[in-house]
N, C-alpha and C positions, 0 to 999 in steps of 0.2 A: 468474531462474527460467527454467530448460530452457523449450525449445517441449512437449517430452514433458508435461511436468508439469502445464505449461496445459490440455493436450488431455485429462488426463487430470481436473482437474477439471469442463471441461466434459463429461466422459463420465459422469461419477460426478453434476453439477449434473441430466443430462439424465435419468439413471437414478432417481436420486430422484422426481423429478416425474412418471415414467412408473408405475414398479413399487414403488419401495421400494428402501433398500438395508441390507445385513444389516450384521453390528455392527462386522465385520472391515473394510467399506467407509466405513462413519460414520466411525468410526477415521482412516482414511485419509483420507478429504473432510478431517475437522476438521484435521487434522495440515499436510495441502497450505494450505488456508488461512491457514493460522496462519502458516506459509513465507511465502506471496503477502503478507500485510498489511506482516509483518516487514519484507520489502522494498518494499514499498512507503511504508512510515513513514522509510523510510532514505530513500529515493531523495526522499521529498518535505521532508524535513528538511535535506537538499542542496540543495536548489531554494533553500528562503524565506532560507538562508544568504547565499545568492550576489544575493539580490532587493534593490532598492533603492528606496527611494520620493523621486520629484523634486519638491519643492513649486513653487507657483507663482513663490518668489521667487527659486527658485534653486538652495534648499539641495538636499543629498542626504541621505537618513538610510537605513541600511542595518537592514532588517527586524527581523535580528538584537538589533541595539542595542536595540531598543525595546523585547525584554523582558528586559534584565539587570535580574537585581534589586541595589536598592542597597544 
């Protein structure tokens, strides 16, 4: 996500709490959000991919594995 985009839902976060924002801006807020989580659900679904758990005896089990279904 653009730097633009960030600033601009803090601009629109800030606007809501102060005045209100009209239906063309709701729109827009909900639509940026919706972008931000999108990437953020990817970005952290990359993460627990690459994550590894090291048990005390040794083993390694990679995050992933542990929720295939069988």
């Amino acid at each position: 996500m653009t730097k633009e985009k960030l600033e601009r839902i803090n601009t629109l976060a800030k606007k809501k709490k102060t005045e209100g924002l009209n239906e063309r801006e709701l729109a827009e807020q909900r639509a940026l959000y919706a972008e931000y989580l999108a990437e953020i659900r990817l970005s952290f679904g990359s993460m627990l991919e690459n994550t590894v758990i090291k048990r005390p005896d040794g083993t390694v089990e990679r995050v992933k594995d542990r929720f295939k279904k069988d």
